[in-house]
N, CA, C and O atoms as CSV, one atom per row, in Angstrom:
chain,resi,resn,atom,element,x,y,z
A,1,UNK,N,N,-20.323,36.321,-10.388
A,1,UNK,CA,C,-19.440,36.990,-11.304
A,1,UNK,C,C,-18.784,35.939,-12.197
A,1,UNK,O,O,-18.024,35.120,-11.679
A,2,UNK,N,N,-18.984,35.918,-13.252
A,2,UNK,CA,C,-18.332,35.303,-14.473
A,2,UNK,C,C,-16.896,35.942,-14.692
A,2,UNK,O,O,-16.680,37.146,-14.824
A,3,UNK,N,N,-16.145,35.134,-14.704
A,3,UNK,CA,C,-14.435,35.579,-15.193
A,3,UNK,C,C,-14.113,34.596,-16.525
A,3,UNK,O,O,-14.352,33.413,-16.768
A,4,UNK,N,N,-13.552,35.517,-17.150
A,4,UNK,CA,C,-13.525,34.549,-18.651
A,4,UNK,C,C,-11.643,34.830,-18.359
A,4,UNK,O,O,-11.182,35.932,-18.062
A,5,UNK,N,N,-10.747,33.469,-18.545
A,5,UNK,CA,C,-9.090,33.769,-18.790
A,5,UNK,C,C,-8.943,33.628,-20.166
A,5,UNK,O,O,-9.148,32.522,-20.667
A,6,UNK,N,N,-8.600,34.632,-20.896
A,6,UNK,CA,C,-7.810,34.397,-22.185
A,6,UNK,C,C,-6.074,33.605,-22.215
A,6,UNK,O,O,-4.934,33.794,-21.791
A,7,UNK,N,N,-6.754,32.799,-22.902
A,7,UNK,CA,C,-5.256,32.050,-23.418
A,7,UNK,C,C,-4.378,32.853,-24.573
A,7,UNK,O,O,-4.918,33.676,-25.312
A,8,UNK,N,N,-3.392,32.628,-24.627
A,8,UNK,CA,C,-2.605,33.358,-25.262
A,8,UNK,C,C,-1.625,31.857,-26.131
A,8,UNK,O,O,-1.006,31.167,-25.321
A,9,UNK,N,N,-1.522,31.461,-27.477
A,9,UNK,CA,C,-0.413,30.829,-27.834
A,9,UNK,C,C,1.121,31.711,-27.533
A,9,UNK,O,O,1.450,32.898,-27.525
A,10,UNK,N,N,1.767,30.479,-27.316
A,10,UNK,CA,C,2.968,31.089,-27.291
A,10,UNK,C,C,3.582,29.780,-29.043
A,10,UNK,O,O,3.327,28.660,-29.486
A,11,UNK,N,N,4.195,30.627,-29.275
A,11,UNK,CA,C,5.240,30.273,-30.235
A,11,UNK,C,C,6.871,29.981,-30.337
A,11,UNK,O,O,7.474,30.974,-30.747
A,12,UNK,N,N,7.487,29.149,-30.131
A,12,UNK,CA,C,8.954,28.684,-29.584
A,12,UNK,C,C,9.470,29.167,-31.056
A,12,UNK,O,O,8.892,28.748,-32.058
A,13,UNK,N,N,10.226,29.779,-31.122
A,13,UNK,CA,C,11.211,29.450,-32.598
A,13,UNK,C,C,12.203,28.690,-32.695
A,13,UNK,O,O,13.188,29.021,-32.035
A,14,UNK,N,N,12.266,27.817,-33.277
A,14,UNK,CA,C,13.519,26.789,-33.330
A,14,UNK,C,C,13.992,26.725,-34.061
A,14,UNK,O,O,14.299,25.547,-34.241
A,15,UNK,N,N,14.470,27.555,-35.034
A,15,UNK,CA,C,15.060,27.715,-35.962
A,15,UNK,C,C,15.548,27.114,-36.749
A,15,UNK,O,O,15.137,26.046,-36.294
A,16,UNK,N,N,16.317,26.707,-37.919
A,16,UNK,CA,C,16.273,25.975,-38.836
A,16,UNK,C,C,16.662,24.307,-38.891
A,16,UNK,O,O,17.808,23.877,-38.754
A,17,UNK,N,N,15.407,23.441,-39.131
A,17,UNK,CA,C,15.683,22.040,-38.748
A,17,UNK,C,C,15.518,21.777,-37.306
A,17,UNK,O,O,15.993,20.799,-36.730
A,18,UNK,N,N,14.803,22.729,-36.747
A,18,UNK,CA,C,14.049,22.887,-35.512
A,18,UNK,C,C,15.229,22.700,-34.254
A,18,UNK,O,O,15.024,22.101,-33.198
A,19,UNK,N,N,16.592,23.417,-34.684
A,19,UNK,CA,C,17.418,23.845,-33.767
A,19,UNK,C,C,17.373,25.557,-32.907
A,19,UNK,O,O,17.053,26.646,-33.384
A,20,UNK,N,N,17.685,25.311,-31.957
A,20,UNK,CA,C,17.561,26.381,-31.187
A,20,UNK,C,C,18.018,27.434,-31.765
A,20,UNK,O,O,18.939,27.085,-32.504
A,21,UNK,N,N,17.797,28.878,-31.820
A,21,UNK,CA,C,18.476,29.454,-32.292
A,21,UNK,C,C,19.946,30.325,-31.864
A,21,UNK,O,O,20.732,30.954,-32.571
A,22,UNK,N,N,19.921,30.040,-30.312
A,22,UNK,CA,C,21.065,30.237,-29.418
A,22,UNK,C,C,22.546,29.107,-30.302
A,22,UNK,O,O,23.754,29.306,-30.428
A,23,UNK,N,N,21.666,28.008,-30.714
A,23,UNK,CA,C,22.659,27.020,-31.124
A,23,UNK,C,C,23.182,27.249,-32.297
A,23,UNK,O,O,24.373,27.362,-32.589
A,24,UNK,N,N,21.963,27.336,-33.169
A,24,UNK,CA,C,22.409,27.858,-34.885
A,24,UNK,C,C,23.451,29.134,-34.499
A,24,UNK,O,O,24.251,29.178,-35.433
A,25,UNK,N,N,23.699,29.929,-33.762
A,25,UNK,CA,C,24.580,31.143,-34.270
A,25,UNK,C,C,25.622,30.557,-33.652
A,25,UNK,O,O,26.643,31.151,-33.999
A,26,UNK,N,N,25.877,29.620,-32.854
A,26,UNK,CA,C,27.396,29.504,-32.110
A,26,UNK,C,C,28.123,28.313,-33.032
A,26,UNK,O,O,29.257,27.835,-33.005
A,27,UNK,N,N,26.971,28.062,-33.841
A,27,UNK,CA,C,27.946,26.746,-34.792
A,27,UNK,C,C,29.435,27.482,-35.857
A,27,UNK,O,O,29.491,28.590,-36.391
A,28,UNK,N,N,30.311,26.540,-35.856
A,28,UNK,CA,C,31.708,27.472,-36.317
A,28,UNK,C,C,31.355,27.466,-37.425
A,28,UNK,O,O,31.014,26.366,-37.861
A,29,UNK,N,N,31.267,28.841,-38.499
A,29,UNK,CA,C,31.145,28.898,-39.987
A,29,UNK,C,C,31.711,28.211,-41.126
A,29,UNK,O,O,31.361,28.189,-42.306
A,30,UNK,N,N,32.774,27.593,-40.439
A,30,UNK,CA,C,33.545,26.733,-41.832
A,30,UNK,C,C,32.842,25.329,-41.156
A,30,UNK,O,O,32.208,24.782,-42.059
A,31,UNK,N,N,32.746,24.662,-40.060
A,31,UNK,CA,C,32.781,23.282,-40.180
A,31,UNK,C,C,31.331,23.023,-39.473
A,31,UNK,O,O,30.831,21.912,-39.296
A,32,UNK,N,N,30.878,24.018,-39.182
A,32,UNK,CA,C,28.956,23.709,-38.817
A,32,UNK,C,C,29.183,22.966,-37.563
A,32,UNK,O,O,28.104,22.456,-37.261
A,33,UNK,N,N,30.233,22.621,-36.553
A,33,UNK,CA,C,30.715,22.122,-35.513
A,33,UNK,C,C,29.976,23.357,-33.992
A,33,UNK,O,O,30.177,24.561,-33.837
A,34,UNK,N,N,29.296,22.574,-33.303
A,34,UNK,CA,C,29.157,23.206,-32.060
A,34,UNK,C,C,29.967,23.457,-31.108
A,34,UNK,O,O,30.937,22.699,-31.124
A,35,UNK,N,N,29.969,24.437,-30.037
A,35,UNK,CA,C,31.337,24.263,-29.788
A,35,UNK,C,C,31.308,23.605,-28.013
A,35,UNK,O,O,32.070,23.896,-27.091
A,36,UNK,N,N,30.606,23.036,-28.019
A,36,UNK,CA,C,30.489,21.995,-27.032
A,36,UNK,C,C,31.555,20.630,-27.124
A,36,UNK,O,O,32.099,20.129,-28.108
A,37,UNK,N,N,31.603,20.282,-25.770
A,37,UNK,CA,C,32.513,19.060,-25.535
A,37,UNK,C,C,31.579,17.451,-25.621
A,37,UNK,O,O,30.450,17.512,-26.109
A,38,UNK,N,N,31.874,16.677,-25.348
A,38,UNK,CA,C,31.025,15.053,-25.837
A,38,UNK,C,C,30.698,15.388,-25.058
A,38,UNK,O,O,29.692,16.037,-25.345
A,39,UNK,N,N,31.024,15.430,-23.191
A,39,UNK,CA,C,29.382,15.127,-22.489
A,39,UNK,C,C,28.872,16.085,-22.232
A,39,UNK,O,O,27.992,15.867,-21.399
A,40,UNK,N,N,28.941,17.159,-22.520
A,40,UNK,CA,C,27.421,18.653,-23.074
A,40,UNK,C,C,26.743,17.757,-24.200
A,40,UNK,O,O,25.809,17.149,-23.677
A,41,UNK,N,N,26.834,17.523,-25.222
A,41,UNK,CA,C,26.512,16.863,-26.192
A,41,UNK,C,C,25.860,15.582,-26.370
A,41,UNK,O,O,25.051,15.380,-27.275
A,42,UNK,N,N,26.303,14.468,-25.269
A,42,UNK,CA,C,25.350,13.586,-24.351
A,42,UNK,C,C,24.328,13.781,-23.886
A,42,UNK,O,O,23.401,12.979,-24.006
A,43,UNK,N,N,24.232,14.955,-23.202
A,43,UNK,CA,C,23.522,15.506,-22.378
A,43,UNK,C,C,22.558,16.215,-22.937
A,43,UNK,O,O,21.459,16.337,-22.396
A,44,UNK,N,N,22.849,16.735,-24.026
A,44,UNK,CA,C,22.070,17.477,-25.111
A,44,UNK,C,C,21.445,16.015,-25.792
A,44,UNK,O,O,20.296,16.259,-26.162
A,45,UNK,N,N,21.718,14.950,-26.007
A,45,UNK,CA,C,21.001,14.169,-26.963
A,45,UNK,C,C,20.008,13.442,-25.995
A,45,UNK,O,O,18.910,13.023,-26.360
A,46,UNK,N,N,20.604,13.313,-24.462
A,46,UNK,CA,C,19.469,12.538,-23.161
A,46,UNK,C,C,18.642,13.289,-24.036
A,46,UNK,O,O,17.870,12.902,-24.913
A,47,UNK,N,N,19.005,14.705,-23.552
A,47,UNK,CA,C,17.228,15.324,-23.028
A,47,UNK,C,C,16.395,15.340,-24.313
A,47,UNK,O,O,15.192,15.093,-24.220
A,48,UNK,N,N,17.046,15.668,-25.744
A,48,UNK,CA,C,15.939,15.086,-26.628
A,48,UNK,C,C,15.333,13.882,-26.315
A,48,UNK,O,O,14.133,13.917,-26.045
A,49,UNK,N,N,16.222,12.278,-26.286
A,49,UNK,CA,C,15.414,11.737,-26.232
A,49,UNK,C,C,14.087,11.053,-25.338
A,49,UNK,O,O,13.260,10.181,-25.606
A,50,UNK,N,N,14.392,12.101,-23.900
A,50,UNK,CA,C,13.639,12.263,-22.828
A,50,UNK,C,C,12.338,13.369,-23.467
A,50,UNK,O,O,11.205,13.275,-22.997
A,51,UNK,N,N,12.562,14.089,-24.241
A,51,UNK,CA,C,11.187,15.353,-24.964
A,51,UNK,C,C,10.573,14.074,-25.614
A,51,UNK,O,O,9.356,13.916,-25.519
A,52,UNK,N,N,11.656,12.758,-26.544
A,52,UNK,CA,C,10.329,12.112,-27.485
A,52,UNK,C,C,10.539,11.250,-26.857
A,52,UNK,O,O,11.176,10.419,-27.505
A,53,UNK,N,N,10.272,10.820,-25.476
A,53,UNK,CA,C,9.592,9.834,-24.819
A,53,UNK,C,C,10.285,8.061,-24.660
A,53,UNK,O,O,9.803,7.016,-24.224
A,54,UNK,N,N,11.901,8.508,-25.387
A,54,UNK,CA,C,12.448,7.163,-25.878
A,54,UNK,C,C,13.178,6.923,-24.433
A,54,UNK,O,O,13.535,5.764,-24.221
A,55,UNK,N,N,13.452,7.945,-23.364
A,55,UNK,CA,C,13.761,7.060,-21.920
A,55,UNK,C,C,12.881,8.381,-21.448
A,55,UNK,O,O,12.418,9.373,-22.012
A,56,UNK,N,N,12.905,7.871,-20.161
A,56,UNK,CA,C,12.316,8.183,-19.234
A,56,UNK,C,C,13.236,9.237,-18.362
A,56,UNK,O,O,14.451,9.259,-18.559
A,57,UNK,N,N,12.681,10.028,-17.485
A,57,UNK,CA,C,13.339,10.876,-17.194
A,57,UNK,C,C,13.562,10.687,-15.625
A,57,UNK,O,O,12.606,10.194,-15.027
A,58,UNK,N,N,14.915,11.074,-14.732
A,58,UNK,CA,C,14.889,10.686,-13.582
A,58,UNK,C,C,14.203,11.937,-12.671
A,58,UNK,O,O,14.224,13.167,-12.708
A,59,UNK,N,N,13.334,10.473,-11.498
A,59,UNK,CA,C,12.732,11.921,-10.577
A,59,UNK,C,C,13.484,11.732,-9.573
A,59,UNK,O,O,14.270,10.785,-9.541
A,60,UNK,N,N,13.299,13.083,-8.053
A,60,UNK,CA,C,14.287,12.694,-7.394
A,60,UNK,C,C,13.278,13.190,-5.714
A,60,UNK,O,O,12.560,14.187,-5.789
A,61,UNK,N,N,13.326,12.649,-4.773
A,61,UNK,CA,C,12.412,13.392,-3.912
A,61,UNK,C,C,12.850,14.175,-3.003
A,61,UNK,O,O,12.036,14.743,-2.275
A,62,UNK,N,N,14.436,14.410,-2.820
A,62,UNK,CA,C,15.207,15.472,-2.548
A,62,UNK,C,C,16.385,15.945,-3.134
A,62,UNK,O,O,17.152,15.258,-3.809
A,63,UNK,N,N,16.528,17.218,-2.846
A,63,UNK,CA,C,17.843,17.352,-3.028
A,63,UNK,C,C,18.994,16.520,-2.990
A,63,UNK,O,O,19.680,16.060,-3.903
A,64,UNK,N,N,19.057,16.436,-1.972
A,64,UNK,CA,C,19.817,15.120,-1.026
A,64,UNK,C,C,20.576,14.129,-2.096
A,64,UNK,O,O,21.741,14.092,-2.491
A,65,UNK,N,N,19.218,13.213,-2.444
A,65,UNK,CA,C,19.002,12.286,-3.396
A,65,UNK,C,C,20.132,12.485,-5.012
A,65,UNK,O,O,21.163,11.945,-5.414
A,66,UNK,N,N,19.164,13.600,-5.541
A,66,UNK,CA,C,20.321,14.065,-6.678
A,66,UNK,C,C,21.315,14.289,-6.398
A,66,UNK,O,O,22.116,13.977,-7.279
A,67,UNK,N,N,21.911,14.882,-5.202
A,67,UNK,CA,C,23.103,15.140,-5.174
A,67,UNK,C,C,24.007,13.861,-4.923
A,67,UNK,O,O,25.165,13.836,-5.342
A,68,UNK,N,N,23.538,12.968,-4.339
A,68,UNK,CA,C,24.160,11.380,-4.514
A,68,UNK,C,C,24.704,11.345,-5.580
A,68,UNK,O,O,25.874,11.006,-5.756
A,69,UNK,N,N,23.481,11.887,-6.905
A,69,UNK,CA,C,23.239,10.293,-8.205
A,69,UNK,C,C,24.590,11.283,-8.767
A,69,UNK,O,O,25.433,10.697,-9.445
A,70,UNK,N,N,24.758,12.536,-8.530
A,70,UNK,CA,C,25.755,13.511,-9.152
A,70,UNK,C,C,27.024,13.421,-8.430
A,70,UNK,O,O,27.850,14.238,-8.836
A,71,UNK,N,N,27.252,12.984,-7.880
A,71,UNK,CA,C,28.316,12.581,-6.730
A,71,UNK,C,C,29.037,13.799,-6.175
A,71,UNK,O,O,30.205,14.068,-6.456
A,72,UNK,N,N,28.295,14.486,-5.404
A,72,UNK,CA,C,28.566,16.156,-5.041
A,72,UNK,C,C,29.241,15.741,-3.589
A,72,UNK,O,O,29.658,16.616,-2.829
């Protein structure tokens, strides 16, 4: 028996200047300001530069482990 899987594209919208679009509507209308604090905003710039490859991303092999590096 032959099984053929169709792929399907998926399409992300990222809306204008390839921002999220959850983000584009929460920006404040007079000052284009997000309404996030600096380290949301840190945290938001890691993980871009973890998508283009400029650091590396941490692995962890337990729970355990992360919860150290987070000091839980």
């Amino acid at each position: 028996m032959n099984a053929v899987l169709e792929t399907k594209e998926t399409i992300l919208e990222t809306g204008i200047g390839e921002e999220c679009p959850i983000c584009s509507r929460l920006r404040d209308p007079k000052t284009g300001a997000l309404p996030y604090n600096a380290k949301v905003l840190a945290a938001m710039e890691e993980s871009r530069a973890i998508m283009r490859g400029e650091v590396s991303a941490k692995w962890y092999k337990s729970i355990d482990e992360a919860r150290e590096d987070l000091d839980l």
